[in-house]
PDB file of N, CA, C and O in Angstrom:
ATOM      1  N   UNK A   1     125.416  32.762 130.808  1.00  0.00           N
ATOM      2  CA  UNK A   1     125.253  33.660 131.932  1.00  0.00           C
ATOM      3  C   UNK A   1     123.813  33.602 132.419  1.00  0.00           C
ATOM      4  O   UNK A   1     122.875  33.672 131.625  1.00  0.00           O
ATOM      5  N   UNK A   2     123.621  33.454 133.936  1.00  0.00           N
ATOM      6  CA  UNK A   2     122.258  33.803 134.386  1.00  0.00           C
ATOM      7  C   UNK A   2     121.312  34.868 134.768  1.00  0.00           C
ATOM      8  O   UNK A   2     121.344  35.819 135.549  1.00  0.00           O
ATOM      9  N   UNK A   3     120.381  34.325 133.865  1.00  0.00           N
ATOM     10  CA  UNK A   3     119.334  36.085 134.290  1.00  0.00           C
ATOM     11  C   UNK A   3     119.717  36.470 135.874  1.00  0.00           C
ATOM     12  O   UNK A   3     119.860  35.655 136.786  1.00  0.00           O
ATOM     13  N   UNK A   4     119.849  37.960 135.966  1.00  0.00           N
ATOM     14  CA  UNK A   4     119.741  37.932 137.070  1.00  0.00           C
ATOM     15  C   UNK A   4     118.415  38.718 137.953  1.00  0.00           C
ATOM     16  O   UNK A   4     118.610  39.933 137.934  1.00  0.00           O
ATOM     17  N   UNK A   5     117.550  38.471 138.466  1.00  0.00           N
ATOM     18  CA  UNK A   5     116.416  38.854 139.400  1.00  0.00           C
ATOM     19  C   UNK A   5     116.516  39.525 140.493  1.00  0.00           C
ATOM     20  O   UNK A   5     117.322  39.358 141.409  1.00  0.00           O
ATOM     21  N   UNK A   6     115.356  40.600 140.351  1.00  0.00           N
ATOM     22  CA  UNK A   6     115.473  41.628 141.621  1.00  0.00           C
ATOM     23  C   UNK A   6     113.981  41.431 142.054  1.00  0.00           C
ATOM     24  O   UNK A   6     112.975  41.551 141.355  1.00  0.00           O
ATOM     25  N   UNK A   7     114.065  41.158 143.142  1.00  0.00           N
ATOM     26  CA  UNK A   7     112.674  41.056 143.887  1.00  0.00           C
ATOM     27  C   UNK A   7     112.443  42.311 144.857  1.00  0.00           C
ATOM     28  O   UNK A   7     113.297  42.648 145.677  1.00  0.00           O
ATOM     29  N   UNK A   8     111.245  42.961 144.703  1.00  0.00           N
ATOM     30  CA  UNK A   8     111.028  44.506 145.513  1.00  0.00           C
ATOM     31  C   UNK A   8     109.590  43.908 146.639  1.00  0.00           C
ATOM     32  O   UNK A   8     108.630  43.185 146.372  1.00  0.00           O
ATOM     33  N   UNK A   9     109.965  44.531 147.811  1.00  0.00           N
ATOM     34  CA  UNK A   9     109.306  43.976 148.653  1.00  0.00           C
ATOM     35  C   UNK A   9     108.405  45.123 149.507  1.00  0.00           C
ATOM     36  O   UNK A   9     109.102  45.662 150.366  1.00  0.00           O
ATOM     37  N   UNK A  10     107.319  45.510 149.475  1.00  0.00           N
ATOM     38  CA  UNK A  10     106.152  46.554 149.944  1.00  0.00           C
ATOM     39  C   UNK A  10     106.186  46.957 151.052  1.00  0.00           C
ATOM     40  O   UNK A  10     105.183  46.640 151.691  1.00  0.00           O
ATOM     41  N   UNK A  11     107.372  47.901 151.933  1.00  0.00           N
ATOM     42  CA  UNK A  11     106.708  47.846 153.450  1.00  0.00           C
ATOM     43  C   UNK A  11     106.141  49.140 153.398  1.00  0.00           C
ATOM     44  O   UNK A  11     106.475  50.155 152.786  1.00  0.00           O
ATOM     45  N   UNK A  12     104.896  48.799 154.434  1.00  0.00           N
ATOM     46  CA  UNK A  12     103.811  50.076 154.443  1.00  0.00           C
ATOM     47  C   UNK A  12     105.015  51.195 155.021  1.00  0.00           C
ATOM     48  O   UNK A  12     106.059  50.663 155.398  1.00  0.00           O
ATOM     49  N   UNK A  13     104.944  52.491 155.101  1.00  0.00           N
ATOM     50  CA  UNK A  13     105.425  53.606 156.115  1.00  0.00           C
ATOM     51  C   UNK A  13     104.973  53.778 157.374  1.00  0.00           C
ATOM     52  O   UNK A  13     103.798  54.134 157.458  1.00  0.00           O
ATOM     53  N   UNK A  14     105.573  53.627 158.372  1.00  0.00           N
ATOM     54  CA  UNK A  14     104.622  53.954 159.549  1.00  0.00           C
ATOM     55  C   UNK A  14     104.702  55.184 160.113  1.00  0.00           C
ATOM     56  O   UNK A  14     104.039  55.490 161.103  1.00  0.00           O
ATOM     57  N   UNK A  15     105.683  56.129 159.404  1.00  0.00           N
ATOM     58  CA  UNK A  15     105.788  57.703 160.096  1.00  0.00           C
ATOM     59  C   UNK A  15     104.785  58.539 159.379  1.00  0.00           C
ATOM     60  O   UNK A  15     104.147  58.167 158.395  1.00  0.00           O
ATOM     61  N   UNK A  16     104.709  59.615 159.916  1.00  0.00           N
ATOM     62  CA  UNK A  16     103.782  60.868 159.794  1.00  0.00           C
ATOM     63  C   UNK A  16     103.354  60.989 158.227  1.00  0.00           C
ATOM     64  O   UNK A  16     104.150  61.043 157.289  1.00  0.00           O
ATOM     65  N   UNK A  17     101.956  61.021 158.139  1.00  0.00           N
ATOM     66  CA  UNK A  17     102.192  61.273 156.581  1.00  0.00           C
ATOM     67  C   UNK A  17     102.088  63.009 156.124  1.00  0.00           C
ATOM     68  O   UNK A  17     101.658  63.864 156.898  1.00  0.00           O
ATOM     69  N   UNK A  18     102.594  63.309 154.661  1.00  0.00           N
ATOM     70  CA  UNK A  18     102.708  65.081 154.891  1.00  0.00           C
ATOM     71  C   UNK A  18     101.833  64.555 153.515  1.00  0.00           C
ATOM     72  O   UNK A  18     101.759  63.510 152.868  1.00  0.00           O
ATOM     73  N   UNK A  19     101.265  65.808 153.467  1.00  0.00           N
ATOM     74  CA  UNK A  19     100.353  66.427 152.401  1.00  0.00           C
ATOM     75  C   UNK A  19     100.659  67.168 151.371  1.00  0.00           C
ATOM     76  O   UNK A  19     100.098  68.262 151.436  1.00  0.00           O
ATOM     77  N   UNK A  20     101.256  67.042 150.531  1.00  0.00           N
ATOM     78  CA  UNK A  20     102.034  67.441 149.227  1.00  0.00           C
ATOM     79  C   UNK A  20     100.802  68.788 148.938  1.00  0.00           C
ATOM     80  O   UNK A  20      99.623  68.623 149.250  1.00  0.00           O
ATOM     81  N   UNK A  21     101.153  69.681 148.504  1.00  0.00           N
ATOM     82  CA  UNK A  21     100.770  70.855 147.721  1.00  0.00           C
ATOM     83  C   UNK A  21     100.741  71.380 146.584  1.00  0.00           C
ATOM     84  O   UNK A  21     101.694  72.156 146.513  1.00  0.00           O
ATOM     85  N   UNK A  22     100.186  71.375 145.700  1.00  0.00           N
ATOM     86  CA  UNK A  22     100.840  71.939 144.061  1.00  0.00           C
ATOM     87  C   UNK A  22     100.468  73.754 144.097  1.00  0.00           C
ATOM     88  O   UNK A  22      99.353  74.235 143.892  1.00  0.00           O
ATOM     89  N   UNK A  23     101.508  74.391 144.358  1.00  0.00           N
ATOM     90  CA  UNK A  23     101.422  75.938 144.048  1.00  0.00           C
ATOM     91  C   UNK A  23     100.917  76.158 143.103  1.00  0.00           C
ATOM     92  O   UNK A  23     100.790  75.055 142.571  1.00  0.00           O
ATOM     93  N   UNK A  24     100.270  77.307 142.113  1.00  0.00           N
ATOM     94  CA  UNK A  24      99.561  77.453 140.733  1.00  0.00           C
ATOM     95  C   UNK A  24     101.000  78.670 140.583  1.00  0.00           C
ATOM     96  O   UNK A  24     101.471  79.279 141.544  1.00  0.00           O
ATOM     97  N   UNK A  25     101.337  78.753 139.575  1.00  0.00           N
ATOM     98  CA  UNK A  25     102.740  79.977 139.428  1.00  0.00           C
ATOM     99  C   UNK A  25     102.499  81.142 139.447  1.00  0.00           C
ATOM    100  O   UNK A  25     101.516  81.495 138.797  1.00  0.00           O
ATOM    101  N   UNK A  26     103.074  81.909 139.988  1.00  0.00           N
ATOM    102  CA  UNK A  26     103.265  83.314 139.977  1.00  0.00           C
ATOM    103  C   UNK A  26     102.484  83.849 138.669  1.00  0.00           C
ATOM    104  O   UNK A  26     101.397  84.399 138.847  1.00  0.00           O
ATOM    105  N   UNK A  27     102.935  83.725 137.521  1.00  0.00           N
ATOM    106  CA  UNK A  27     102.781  84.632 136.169  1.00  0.00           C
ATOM    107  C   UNK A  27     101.265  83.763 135.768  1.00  0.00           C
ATOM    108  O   UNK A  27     100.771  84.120 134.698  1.00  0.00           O
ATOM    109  N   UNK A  28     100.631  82.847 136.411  1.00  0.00           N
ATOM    110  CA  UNK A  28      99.744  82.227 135.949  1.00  0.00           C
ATOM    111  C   UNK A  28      98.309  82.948 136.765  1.00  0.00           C
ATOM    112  O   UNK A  28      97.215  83.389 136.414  1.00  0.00           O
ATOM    113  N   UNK A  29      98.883  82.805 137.730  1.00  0.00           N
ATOM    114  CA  UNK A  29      97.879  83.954 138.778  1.00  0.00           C
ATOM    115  C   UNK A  29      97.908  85.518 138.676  1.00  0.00           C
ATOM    116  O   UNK A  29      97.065  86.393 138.874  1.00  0.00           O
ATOM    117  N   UNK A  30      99.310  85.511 138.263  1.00  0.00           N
ATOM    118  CA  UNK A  30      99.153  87.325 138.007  1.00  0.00           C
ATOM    119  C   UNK A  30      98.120  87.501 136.790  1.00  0.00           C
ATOM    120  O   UNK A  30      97.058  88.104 136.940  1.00  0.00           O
ATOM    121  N   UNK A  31      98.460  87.010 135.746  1.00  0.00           N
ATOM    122  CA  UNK A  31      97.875  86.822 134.491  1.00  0.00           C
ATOM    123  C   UNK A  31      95.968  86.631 133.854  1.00  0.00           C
ATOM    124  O   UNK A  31      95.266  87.110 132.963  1.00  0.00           O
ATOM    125  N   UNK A  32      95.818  85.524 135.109  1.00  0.00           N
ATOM    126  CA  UNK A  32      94.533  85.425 135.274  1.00  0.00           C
ATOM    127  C   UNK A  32      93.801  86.627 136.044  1.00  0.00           C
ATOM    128  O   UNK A  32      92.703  86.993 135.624  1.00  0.00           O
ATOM    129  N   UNK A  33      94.414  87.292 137.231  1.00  0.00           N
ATOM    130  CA  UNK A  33      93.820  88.287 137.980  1.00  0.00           C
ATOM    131  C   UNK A  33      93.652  89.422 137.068  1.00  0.00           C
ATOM    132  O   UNK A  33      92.785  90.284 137.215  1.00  0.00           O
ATOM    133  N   UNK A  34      94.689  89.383 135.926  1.00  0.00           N
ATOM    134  CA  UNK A  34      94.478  90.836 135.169  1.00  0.00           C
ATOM    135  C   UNK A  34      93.466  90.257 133.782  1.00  0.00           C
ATOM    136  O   UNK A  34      92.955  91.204 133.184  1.00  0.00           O
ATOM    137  N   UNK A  35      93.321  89.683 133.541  1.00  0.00           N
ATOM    138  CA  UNK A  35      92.534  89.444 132.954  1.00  0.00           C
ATOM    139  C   UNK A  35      90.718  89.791 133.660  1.00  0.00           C
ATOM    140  O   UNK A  35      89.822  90.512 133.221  1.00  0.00           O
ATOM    141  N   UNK A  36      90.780  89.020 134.725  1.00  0.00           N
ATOM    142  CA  UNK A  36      89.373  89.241 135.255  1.00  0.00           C
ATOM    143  C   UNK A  36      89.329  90.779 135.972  1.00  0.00           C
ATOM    144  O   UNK A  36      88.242  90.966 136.520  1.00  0.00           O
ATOM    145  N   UNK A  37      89.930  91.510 136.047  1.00  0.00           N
ATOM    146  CA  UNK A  37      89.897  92.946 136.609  1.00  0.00           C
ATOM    147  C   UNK A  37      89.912  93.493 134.950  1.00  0.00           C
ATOM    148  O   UNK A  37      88.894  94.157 134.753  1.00  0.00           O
ATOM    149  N   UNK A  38      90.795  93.397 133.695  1.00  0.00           N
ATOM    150  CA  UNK A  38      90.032  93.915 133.010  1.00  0.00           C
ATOM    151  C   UNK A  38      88.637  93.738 132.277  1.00  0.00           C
ATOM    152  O   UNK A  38      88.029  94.647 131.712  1.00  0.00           O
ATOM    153  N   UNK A  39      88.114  92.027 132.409  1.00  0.00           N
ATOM    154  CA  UNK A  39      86.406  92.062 132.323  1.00  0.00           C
ATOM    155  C   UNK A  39      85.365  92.809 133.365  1.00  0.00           C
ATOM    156  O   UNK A  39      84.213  93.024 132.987  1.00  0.00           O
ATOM    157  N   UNK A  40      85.658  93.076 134.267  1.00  0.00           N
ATOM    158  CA  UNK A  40      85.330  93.396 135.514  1.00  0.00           C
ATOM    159  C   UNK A  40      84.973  94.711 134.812  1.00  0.00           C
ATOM    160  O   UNK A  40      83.910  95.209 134.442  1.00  0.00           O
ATOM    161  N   UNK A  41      86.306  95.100 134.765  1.00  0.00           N
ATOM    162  CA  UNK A  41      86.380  96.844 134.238  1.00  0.00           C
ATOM    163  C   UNK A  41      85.515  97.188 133.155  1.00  0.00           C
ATOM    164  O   UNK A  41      84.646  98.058 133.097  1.00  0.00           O
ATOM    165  N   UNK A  42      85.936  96.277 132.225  1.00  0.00           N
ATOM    166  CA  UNK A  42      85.138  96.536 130.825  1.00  0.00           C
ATOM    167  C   UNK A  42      82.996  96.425 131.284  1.00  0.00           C
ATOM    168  O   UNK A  42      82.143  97.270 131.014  1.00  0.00           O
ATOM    169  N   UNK A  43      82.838  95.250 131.913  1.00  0.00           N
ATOM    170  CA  UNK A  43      81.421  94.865 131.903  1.00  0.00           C
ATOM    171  C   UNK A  43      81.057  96.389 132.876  1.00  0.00           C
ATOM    172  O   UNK A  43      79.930  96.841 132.672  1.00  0.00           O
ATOM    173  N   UNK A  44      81.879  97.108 133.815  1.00  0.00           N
ATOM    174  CA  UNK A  44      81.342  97.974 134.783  1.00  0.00           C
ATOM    175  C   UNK A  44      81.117  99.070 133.981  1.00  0.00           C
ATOM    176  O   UNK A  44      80.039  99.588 134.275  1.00  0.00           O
ATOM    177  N   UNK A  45      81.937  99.877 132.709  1.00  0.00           N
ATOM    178  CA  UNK A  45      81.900 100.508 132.257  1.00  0.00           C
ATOM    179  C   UNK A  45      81.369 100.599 130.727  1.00  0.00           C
ATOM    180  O   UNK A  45      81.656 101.554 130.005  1.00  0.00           O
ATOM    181  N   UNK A  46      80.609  99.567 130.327  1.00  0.00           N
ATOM    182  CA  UNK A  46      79.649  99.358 129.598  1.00  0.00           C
ATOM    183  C   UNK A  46      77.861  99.779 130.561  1.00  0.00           C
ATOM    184  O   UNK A  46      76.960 100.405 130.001  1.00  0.00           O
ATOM    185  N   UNK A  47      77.783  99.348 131.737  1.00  0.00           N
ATOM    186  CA  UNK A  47      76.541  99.145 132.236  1.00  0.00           C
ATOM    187  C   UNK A  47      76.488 100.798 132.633  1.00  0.00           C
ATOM    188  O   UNK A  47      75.458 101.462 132.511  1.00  0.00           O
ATOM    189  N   UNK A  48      77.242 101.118 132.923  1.00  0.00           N
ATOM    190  CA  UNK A  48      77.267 102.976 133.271  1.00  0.00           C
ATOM    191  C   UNK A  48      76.983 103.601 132.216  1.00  0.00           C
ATOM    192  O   UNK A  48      76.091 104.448 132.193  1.00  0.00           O
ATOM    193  N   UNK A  49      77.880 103.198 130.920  1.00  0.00           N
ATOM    194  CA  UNK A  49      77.370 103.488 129.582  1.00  0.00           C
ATOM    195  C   UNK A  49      75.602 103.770 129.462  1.00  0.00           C
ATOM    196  O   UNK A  49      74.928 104.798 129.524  1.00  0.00           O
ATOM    197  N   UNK A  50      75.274 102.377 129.268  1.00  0.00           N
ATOM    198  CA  UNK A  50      73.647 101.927 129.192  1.00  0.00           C
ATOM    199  C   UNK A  50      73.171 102.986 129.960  1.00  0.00           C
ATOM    200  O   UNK A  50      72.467 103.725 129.272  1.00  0.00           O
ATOM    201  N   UNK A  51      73.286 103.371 131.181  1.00  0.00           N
ATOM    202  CA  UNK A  51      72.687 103.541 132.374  1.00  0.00           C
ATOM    203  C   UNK A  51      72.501 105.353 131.987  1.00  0.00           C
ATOM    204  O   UNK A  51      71.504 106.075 132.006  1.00  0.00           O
ATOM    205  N   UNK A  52      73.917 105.626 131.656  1.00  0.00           N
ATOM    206  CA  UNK A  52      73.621 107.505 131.055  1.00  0.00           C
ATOM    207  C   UNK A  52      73.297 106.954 129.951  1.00  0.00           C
ATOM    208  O   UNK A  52      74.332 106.314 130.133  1.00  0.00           O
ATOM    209  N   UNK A  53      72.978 106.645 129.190  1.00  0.00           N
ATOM    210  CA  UNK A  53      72.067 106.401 128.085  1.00  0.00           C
ATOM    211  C   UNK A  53      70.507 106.506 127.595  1.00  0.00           C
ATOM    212  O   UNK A  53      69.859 106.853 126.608  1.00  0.00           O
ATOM    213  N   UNK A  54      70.380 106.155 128.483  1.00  0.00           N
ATOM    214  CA  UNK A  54      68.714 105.707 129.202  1.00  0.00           C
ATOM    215  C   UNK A  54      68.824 106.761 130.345  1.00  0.00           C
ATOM    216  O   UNK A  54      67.639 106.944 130.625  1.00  0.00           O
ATOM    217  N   UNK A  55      69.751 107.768 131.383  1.00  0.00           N
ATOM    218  CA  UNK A  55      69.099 108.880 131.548  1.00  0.00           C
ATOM    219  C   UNK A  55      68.922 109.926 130.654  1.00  0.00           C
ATOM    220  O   UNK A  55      68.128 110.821 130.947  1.00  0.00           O
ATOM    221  N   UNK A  56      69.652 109.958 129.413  1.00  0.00           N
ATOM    222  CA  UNK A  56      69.539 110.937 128.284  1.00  0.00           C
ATOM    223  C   UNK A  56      68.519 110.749 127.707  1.00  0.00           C
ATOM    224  O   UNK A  56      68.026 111.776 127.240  1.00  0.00           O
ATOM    225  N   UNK A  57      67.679 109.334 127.442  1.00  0.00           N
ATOM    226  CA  UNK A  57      67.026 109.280 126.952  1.00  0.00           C
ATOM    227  C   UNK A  57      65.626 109.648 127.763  1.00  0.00           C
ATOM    228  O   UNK A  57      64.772 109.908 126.916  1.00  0.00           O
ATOM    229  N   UNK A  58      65.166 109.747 128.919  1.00  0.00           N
ATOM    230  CA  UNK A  58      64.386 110.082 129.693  1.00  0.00           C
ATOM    231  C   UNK A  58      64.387 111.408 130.247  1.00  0.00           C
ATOM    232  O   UNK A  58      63.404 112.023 130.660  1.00  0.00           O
ATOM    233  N   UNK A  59      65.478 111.758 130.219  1.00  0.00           N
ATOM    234  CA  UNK A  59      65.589 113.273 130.078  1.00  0.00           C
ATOM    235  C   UNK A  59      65.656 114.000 131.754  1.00  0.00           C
ATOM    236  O   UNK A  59      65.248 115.069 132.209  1.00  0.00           O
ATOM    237  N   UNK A  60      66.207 113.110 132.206  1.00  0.00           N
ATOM    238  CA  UNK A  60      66.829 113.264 133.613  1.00  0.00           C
ATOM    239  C   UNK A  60      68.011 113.426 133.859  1.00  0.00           C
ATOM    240  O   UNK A  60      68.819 112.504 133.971  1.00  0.00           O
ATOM    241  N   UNK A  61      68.331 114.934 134.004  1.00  0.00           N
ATOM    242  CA  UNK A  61      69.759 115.118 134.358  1.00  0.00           C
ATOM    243  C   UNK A  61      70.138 115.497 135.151  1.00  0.00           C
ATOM    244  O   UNK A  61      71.006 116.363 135.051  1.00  0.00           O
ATOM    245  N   UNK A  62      69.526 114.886 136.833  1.00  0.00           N
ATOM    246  CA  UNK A  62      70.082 114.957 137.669  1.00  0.00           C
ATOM    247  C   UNK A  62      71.065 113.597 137.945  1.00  0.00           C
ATOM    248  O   UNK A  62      72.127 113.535 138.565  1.00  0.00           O
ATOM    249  N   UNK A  63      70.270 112.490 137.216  1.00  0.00           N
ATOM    250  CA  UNK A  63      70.526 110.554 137.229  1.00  0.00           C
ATOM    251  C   UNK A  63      72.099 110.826 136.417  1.00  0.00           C
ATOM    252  O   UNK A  63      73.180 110.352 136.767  1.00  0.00           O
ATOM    253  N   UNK A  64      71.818 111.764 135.208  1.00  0.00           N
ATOM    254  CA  UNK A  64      72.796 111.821 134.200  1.00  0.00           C
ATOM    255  C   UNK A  64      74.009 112.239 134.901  1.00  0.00           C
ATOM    256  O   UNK A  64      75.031 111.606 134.635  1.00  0.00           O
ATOM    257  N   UNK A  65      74.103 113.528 136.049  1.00  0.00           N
ATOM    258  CA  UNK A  65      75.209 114.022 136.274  1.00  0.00           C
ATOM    259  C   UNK A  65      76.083 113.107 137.651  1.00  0.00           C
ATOM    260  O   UNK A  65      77.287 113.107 137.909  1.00  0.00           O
ATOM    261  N   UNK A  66      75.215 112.552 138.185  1.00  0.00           N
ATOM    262  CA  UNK A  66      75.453 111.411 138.838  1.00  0.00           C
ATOM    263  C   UNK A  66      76.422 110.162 138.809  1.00  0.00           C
ATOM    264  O   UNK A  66      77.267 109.615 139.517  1.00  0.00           O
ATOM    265  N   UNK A  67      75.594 109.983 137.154  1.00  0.00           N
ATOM    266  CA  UNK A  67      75.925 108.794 136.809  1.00  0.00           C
ATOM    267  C   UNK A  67      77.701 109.244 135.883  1.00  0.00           C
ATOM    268  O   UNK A  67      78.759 108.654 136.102  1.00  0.00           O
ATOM    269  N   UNK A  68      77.530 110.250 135.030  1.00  0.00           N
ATOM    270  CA  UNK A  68      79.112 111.319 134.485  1.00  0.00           C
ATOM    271  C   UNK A  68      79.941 111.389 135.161  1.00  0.00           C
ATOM    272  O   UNK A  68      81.112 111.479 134.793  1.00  0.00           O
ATOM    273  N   UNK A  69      79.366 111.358 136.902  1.00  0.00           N
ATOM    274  CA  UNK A  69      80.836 111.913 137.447  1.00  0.00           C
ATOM    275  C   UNK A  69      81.248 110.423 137.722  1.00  0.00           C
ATOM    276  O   UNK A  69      82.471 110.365 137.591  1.00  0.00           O
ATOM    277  N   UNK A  70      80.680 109.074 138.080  1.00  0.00           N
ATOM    278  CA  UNK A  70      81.438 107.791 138.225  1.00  0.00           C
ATOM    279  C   UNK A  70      81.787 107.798 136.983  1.00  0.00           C
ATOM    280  O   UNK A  70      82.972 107.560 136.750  1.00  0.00           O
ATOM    281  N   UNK A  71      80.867 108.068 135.844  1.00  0.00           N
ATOM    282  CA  UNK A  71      82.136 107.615 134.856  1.00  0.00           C
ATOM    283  C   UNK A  71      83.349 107.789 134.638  1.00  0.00           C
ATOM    284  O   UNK A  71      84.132 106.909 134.280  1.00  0.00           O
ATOM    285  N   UNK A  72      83.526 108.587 134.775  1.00  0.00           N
ATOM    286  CA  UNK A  72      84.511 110.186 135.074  1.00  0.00           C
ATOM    287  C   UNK A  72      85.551 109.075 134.840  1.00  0.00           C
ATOM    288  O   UNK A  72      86.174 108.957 133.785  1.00  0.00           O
ATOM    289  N   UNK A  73      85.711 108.134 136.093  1.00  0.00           N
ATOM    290  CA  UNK A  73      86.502 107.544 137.334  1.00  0.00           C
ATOM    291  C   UNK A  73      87.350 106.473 136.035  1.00  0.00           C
ATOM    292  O   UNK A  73      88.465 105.966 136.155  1.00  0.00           O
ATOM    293  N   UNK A  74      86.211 106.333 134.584  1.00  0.00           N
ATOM    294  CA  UNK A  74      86.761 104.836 133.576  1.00  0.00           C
ATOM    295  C   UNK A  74      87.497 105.323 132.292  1.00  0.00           C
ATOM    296  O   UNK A  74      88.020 104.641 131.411  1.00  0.00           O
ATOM    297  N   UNK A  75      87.388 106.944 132.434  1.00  0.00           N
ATOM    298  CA  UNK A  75      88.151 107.665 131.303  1.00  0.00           C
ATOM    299  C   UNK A  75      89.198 108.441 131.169  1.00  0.00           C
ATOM    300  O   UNK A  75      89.664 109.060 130.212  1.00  0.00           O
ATOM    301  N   UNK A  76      89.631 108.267 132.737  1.00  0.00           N
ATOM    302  CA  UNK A  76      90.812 109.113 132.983  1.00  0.00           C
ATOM    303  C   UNK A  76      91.841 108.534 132.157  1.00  0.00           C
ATOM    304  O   UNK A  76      92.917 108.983 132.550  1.00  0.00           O
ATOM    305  N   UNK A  77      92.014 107.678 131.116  1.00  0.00           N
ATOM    306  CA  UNK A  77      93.640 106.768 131.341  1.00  0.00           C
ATOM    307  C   UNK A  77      93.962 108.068 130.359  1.00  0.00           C
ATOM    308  O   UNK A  77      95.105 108.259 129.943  1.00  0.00           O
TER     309      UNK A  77
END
């Protein structure tokens, strides 16, 4: 029996070319956004920390009551 041969032959495309897209997934983007909103959260409510810290320690409590009531805003849960 004879081999049998397939020869493939290159024609360029000459219609419109489209631009393929790769979506990133739903649960991959949800996932990442909650992640960086809770560093977000955490680094904002550490520096407020510091911040009435250092007005307690200076002994300014007008900075202090200021600064208590945004905190206010990271301890409600």
């Amino acid at each position: 029996m004879k081999k049998q041969k397939i020869v493939y032959r290159y024609v360029p495309y000459q219609g419109i070319t489209i631009h393929a897209r790769k979506e990133i997934p739903f649960e991959l983007q949800l996932s990442s956004r909650l992640l960086l909103d809770e560093i977000c959260f955490n680094w904002n409510k550490e520096r407020l920390e510091r911040a009435i810290n250092t007005s307690i320690d200076a002994g300014n409590k007008e900075v202090f009551l200021a600064l208590s009531e945004q905190y206010r805003q990271y301890i409600w849960e």
